[in-house]
C-alpha positions in Angstrom: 134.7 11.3 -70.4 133.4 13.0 -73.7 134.6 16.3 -74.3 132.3 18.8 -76.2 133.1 21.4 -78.7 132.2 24.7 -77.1 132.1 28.2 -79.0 134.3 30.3 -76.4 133.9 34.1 -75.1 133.7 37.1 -78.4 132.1 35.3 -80.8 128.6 35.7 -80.3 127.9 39.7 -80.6 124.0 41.3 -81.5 123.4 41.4 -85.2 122.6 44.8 -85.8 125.9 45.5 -84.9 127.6 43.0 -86.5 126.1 42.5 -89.9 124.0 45.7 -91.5 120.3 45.1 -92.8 118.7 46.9 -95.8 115.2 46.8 -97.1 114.5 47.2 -100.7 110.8 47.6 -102.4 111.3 46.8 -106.0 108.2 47.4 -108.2 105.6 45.1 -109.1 106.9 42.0 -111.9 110.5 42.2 -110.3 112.1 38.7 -110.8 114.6 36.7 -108.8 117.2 37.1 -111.7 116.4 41.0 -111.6 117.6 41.6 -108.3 120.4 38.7 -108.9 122.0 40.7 -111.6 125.5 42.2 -110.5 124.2 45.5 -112.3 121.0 46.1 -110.4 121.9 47.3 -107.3 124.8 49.6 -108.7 123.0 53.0 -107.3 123.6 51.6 -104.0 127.6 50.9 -104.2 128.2 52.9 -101.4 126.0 52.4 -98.8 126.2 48.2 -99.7 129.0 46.1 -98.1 130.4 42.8 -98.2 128.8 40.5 -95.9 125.3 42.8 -95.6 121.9 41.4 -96.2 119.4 42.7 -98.2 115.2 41.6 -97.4 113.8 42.2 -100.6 109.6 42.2 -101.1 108.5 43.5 -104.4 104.9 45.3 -104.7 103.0 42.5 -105.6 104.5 40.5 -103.1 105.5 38.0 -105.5 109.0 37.8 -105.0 110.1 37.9 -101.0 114.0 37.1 -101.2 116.7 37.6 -98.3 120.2 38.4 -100.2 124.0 38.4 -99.1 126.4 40.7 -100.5 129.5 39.0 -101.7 131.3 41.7 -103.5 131.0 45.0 -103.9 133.0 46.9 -106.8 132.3 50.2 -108.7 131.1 48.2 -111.9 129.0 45.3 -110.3 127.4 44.1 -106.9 127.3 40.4 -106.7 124.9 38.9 -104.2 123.8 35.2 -103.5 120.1 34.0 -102.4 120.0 33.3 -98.4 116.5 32.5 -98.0 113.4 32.9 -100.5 110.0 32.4 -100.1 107.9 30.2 -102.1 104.1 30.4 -102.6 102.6 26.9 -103.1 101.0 26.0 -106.3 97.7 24.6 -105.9 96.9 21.9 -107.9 93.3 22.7 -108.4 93.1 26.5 -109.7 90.2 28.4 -108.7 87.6 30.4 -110.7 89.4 33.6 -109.9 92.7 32.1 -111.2 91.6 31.3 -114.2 93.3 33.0 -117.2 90.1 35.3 -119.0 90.3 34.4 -122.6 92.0 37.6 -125.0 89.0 40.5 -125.4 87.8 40.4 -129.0 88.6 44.5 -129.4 92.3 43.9 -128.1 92.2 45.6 -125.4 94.4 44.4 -122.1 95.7 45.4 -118.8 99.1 45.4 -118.1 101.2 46.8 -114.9 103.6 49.7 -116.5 106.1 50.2 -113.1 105.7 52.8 -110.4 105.5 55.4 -113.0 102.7 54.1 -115.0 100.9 51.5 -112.9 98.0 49.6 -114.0 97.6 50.6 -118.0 95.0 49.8 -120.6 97.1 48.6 -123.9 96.4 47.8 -127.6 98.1 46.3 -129.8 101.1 47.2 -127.7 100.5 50.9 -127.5 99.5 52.4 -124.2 96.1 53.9 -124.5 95.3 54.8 -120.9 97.5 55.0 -117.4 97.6 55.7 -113.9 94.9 53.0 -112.7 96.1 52.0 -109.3 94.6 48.4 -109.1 93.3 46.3 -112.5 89.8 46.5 -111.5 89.5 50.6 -112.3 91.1 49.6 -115.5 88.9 46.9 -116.6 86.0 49.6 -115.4 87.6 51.8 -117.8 87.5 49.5 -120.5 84.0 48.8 -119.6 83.2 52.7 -120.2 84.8 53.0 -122.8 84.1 50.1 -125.2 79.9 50.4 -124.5 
């Protein structure tokens, strides 16, 4: 006769109970060593315990991570990766993928956080702000360079 390992009474209990959840949207161009950095989640020392999960999803949707708090002390927040998500890389890159050469007056389009969003920039000096997707700011370039 075989005898089986069985998990016994008390040790299965419903999650939500058991280990607390939090969501966090980070802004657009948030890396995985960002949000992996003991310092970043300071502002949230309190309401953060050992043993929690975070789901973050930044803007863009470019980073979709599932983290476990490990410690939690006033001067640093460590966390480890549970489960991330991974977009895969086509080999072939479309037309739309394709990198569009430098503009010859030097003009770009860079993302400048929640508070700026999309931004027009030269030479590394803001010009314009406030665009809330790249194509108004490439139609502002468009005005404003013909």
């Amino acid at each position: 006769m075989i005898k089986q390992n069985r998990l016994y009474g008390g040790r299965v209990i419903e999650k939500e109970f058991q280990i607390p959840s939090f969501a966090a949207n980070v802004p657009q161009g948030t890396k995985l060593s960002d949000v992996l950095d003991p310092f970043y989640w300071l502002n949230y020392h309190e309401a953060l315990t050992p043993g929690c999960e975070v789901c973050v999803l930044s803007e863009d949707y470019e980073l979709d991570v599932v983290l476990r708090v490990l410690k939690v002390d006033r001067l640093r927040i460590d966390v480890r990766v549970m489960t991330i998500h991974h977009e895969p890389k086509s080999k072939n890159k479309s037309k739309d993928n394709a990198q569009k050469p430098p503009r010859p007056d030097g003009l770009s389009i860079k993302w400048g956080g929640s508070k700026y969003k999309f931004m027009v920039v030269k030479d590394g000096e803001r010009i314009e702000h406030g665009f809330s997707n790249k194509q108004d700011a490439e139609k502002y370039i468009d005005t404003a360079v013909a």
